[in-house]
GUVEX-811846 format. One record per residue (C-alpha): x, y, z; residue in three letters; residue number from 0. Coordinates in steps of 0.5 Angstrom, whole numbers. Example, Ala and Ser with C-alpha at 12.3 -4.5 7.8 and 13.67 -1.06 7.14 Angstrom:
2
+-------+-------+-------+------+-----+
!  east ! north !    up ! code ! pos !
+-------+-------+-------+------+-----+
!    25 !    -9 !    16 !  ALA !   0 !
!    27 !    -2 !    14 !  SER !   1 !
+-------+-------+-------+------+-----+
***
This chain:
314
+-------+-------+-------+------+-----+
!  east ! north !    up ! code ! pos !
+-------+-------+-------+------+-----+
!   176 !   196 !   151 !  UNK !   0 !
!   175 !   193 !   157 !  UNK !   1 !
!   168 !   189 !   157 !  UNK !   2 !
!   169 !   189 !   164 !  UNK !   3 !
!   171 !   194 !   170 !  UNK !   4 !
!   176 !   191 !   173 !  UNK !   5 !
!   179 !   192 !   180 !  UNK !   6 !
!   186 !   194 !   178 !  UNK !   7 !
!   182 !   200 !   174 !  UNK !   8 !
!   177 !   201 !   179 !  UNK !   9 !
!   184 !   201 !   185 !  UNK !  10 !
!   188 !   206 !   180 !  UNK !  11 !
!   182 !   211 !   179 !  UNK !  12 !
!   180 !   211 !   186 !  UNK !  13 !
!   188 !   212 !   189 !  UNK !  14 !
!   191 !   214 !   183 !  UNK !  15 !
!   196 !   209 !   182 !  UNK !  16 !
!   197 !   202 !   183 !  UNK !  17 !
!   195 !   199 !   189 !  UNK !  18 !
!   196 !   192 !   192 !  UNK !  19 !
!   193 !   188 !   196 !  UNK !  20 !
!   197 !   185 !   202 !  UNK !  21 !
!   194 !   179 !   206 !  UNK !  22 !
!   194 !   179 !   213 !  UNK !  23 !
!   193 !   172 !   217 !  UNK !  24 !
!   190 !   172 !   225 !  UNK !  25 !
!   190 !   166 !   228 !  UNK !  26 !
!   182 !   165 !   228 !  UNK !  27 !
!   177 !   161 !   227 !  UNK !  28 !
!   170 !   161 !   226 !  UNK !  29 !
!   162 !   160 !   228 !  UNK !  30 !
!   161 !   155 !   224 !  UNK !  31 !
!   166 !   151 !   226 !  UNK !  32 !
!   167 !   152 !   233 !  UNK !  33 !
!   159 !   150 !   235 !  UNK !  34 !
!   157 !   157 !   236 !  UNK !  35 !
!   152 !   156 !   230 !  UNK !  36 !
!   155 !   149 !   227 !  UNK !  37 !
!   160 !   144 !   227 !  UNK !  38 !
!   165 !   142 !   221 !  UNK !  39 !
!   164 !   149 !   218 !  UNK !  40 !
!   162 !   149 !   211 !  UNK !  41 !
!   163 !   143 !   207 !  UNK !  42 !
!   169 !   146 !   202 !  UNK !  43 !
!   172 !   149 !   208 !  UNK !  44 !
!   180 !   146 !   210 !  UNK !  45 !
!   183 !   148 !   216 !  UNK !  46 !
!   187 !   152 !   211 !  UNK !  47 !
!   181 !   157 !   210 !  UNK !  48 !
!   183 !   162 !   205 !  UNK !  49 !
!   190 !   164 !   207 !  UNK !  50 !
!   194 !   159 !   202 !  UNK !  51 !
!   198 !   165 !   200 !  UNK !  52 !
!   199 !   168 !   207 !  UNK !  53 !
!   205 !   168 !   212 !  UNK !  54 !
!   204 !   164 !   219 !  UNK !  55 !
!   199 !   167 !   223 !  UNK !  56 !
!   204 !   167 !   230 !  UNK !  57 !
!   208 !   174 !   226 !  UNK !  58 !
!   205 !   180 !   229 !  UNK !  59 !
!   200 !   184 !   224 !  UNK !  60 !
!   205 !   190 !   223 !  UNK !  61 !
!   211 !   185 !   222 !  UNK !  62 !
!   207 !   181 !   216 !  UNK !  63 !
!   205 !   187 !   213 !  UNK !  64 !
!   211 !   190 !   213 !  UNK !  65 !
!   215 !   183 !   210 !  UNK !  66 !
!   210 !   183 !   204 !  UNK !  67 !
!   210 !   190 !   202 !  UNK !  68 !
!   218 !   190 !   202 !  UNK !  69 !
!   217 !   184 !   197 !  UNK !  70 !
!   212 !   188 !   193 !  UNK !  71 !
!   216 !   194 !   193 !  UNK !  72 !
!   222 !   190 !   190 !  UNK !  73 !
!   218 !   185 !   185 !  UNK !  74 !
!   211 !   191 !   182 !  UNK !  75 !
!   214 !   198 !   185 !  UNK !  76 !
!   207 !   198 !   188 !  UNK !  77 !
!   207 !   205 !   194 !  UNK !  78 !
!   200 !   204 !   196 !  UNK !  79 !
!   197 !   198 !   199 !  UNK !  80 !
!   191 !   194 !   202 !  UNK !  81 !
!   192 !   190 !   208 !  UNK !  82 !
!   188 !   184 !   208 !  UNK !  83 !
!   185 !   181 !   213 !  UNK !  84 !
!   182 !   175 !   209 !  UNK !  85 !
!   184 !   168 !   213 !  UNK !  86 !
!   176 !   165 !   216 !  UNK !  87 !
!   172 !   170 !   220 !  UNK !  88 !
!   175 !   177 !   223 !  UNK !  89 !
!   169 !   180 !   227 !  UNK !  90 !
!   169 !   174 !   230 !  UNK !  91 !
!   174 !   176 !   236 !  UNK !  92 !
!   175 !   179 !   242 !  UNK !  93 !
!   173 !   187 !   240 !  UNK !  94 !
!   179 !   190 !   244 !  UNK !  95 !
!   183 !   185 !   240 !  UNK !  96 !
!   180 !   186 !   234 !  UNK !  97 !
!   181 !   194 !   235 !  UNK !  98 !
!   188 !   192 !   236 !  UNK !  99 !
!   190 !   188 !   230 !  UNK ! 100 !
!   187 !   193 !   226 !  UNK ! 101 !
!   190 !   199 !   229 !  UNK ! 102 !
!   197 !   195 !   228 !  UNK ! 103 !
!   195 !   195 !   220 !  UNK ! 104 !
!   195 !   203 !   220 !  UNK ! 105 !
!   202 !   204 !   218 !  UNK ! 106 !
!   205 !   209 !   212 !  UNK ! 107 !
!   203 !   206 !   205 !  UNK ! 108 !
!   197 !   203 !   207 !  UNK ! 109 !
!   191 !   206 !   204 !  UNK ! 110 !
!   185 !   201 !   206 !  UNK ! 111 !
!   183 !   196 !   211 !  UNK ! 112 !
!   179 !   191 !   208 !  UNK ! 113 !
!   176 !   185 !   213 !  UNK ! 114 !
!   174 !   179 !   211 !  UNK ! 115 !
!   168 !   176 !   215 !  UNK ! 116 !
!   160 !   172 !   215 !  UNK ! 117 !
!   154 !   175 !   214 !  UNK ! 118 !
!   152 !   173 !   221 !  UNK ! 119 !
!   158 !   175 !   224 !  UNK ! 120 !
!   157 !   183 !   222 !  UNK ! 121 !
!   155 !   187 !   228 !  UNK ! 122 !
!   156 !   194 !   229 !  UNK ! 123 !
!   161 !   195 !   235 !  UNK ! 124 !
!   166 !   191 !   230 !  UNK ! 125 !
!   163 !   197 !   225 !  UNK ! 126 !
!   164 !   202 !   231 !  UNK ! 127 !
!   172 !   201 !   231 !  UNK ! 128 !
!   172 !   201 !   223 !  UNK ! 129 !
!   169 !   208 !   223 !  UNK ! 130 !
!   173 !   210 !   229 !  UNK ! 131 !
!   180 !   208 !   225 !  UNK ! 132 !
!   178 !   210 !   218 !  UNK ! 133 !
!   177 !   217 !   222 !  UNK ! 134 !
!   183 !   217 !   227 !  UNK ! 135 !
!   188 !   214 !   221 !  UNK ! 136 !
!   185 !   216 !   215 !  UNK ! 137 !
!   184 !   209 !   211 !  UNK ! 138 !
!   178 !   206 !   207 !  UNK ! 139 !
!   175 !   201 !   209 !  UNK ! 140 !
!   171 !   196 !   206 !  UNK ! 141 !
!   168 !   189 !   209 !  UNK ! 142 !
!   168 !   182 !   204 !  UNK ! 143 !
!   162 !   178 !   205 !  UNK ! 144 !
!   163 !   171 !   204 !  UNK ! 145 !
!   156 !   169 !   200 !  UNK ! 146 !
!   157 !   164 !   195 !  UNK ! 147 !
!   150 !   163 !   194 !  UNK ! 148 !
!   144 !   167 !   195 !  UNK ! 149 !
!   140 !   160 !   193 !  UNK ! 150 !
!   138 !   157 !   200 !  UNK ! 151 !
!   137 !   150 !   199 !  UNK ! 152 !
!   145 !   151 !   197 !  UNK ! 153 !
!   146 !   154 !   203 !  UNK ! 154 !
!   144 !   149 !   206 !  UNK ! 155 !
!   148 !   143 !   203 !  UNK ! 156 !
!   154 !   146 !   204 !  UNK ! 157 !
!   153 !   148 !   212 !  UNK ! 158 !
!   154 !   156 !   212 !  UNK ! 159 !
!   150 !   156 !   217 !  UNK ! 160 !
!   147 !   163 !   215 !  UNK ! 161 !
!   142 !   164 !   211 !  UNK ! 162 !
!   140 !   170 !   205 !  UNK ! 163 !
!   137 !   174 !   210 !  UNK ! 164 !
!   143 !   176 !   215 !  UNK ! 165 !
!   147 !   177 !   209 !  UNK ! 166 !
!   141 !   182 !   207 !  UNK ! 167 !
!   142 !   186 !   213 !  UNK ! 168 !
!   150 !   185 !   214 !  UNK ! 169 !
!   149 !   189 !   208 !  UNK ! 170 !
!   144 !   195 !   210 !  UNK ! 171 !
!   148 !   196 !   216 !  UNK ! 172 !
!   155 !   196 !   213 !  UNK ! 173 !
!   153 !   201 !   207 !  UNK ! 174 !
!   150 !   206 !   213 !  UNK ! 175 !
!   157 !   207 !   214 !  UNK ! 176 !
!   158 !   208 !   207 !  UNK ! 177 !
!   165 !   204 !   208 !  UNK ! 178 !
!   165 !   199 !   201 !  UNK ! 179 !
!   162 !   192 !   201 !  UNK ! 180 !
!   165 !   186 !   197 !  UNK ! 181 !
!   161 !   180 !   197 !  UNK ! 182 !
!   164 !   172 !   195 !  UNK ! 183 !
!   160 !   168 !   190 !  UNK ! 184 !
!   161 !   161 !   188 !  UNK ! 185 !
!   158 !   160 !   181 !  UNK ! 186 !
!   159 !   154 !   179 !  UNK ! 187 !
!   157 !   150 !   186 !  UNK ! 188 !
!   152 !   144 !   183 !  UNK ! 189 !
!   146 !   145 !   186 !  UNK ! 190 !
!   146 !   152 !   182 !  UNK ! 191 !
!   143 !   153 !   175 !  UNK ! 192 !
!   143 !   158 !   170 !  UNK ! 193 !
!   138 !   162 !   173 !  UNK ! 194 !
!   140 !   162 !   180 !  UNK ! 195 !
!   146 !   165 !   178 !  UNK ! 196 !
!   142 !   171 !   174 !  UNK ! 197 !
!   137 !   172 !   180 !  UNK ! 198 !
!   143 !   172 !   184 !  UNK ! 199 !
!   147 !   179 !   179 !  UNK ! 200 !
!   140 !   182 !   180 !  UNK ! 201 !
!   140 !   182 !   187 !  UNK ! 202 !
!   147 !   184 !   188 !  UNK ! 203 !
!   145 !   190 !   184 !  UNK ! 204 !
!   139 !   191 !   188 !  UNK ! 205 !
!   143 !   191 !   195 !  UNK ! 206 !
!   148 !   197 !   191 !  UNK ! 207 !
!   154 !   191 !   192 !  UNK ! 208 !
!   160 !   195 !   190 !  UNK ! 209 !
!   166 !   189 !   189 !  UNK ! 210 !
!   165 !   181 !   186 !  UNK ! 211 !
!   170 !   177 !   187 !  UNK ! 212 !
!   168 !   171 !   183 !  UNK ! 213 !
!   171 !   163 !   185 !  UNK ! 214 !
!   170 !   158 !   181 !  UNK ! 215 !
!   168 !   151 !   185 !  UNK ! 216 !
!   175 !   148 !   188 !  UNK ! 217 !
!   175 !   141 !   192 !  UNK ! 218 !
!   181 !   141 !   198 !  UNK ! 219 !
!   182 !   134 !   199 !  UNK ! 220 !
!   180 !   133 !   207 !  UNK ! 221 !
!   174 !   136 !   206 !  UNK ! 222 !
!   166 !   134 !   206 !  UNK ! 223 !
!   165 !   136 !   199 !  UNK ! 224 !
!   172 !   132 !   197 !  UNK ! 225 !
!   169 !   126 !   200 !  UNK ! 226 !
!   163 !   127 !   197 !  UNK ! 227 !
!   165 !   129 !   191 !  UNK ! 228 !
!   171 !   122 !   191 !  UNK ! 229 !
!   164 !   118 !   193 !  UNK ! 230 !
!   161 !   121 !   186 !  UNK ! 231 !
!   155 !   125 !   191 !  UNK ! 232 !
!   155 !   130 !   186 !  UNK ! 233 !
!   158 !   132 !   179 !  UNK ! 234 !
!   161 !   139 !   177 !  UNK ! 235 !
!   159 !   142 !   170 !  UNK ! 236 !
!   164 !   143 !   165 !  UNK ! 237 !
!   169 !   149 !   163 !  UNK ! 238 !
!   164 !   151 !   158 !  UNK ! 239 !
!   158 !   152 !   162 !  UNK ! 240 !
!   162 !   156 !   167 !  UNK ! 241 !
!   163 !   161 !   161 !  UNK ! 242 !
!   156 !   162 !   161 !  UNK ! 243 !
!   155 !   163 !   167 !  UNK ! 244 !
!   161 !   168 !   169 !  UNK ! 245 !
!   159 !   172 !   162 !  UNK ! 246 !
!   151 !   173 !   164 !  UNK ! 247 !
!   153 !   174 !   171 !  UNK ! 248 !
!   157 !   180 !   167 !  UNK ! 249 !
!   153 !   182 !   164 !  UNK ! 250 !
!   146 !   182 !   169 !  UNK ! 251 !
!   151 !   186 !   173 !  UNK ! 252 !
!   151 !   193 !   174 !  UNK ! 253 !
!   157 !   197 !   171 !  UNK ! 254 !
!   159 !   201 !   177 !  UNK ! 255 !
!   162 !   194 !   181 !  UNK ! 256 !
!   168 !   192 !   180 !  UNK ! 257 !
!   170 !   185 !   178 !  UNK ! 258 !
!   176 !   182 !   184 !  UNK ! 259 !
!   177 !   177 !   180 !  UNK ! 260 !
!   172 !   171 !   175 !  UNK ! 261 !
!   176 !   164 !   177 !  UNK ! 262 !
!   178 !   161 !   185 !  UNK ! 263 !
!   186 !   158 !   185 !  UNK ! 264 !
!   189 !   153 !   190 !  UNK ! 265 !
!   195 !   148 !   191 !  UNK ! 266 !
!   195 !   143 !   186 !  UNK ! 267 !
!   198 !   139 !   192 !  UNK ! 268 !
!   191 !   140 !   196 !  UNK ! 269 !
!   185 !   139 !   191 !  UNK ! 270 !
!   181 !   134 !   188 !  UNK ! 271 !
!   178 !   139 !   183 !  UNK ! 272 !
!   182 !   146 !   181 !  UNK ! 273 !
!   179 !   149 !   174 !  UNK ! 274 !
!   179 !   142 !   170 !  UNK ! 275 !
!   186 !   141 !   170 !  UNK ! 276 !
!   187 !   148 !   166 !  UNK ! 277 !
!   191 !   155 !   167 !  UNK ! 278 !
!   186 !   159 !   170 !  UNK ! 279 !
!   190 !   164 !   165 !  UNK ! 280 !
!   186 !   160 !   160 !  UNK ! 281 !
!   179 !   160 !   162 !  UNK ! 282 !
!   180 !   168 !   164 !  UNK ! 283 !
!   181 !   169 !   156 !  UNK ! 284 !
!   175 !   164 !   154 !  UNK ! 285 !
!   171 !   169 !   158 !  UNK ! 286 !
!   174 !   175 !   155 !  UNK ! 287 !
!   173 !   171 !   148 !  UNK ! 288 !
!   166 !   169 !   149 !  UNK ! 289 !
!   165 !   176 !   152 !  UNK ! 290 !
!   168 !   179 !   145 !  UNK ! 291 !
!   163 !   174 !   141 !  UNK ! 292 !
!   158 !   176 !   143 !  UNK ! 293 !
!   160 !   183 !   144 !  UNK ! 294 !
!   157 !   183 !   151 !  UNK ! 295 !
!   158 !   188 !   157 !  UNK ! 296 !
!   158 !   188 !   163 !  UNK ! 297 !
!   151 !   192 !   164 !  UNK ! 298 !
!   149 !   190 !   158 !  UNK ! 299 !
!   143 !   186 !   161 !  UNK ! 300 !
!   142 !   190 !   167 !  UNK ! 301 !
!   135 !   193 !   166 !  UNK ! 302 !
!   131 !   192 !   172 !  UNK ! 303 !
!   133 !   196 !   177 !  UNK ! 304 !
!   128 !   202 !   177 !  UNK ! 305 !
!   122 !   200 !   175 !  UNK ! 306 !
!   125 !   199 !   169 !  UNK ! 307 !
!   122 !   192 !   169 !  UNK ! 308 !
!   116 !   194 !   168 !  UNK ! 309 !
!   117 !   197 !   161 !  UNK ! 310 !
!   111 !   202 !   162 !  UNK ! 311 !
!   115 !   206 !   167 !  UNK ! 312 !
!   122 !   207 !   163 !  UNK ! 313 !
+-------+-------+-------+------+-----+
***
């Protein structure tokens, strides 16, 4: 028994069959780098971003998708897929060149676009495209948010540059053209305790979130956080209490939403700090471990949507 419900099966019940997520790389950038909103970008942030996976951005949409997916129909047989647009901010370019890439992405077999983008980078003529797409090739949509802490203080120790409110209201106005919302959490940023992780599960659950995806905290070399973390600025919790925190956010969070993933991954070559040194593959069945333990699920402890809280009303 699953003690959570994960995206391949949350993907196989909503399309039948397997379906694959295929990483799309623009040449961007985003507001808070280029000075729009700040400078430097978020501490953790290399000049990578989020594409370690990805091919170079100088290959057009359409041709990155198509390498990809012969390489995933030869290795997983897969027949469906998500073209990903993942690397920094994708509603942070021209309109006509953002409609253009992602109309380059509607080819056969792709059966979603997901964007990835900034809670303050959300805004409707981007989400008027989107709908027009979703309608004229008949794909899903869904837009991930990048979060990573609802605790503002932690906002501002890391410069996102953003604060919960737009994250709110980015929210509210995609869920109004009922495309999927997916949000980016760090659970393990030094600065956030077990609490904060808890209230952050129950205001995903009050805002109807529908995908996680969760990241354990990696420090790329080059970066603000790396040097703060070489000069011993802050320190990172231990493997066990991330346990914990990943199996009460579980267990906080509706059972409906579905897990991308529990842990973050990056190039051994680039961090200073990756998943204490061990296989992301161990830590994942210390959760799953700890989960059956205490023979917890995800839901278990999701009781204060409702007015359940108040236990008069139940």
């Amino acid at each position: 028994m699953d003690r959570y419900k994960k995206y391949s099966t949350y993907l196989k019940d909503m399309y039948g069959e397997k379906v694959y997520k295929i990483p799309v790389n623009l040449p961007l950038t985003c507001p808070n780098r280029d000075g729009q909103v700040a400078d430097g970008g978020c501490t953790f942030c290399g000049d990578v971003a989020t594409g370690f996976e990805s091919l170079e951005n100088t290959i057009d949409v359409k041709s990155q998708l198509v390498m990809n997916i012969e390489r995933m129909m030869k290795r997983y047989k897969a027949k469906k897929y998500i073209a990903y647009f993942q690397n920094f901010t994708n509603t942070y370019m021209p309109l006509d060149e953002f409609k253009t890439a992602v109309e380059e992405a509607c080819i056969e077999d792709v059966v979603e676009i997901c964007i990835s983008s900034r809670p303050d980078c959300i805004h409707d003529a981007y989400l008027d495209i989107l709908d027009e797409i979703s309608k004229t090739y008949g794909v899903n949509i869904s837009v991930e948010l990048g979060l990573q802490s609802m605790k503002h203080d932690t906002l501002e120790k890391i410069n996102r540059g953003h604060s919960l409110a737009e994250f709110i209201d980015a929210v509210r106005r995609i869920k109004s053209y009922d495309f999927k919302v997916g949000v980016h959490l760090i659970l393990n940023l030094p600065w956030d305790d077990k609490s904060d992780i808890i209230e952050t599960a129950k205001v995903m659950a009050a805002l109807d979130i529908d995908l996680i995806k969760i990241h354990s905290l990696y420090i790329l070399r080059n970066t603000i956080m790396g040097q703060q973390f070489e000069s011993e600025e802050f320190t990172v919790e231990s493997v066990d209490a991330y346990v914990d925190k990943v199996v009460e956010f579980i267990r906080y969070t509706q059972p409906k939403v579905a897990f991308q993933r529990l842990l973050g991954r990056a190039p051994k070559e680039e961090t200073l700090f990756c998943n204490w040194d061990m296989s992301w593959w161990k830590i994942h069945d210390m959760i799953e471990e700890r989960l059956e333990t205490l023979d917890a699920s995800q839901g278990d402890k999701c009781d204060y949507l409702g007015g359940k809280a108040v236990k008069k009303f139940v």
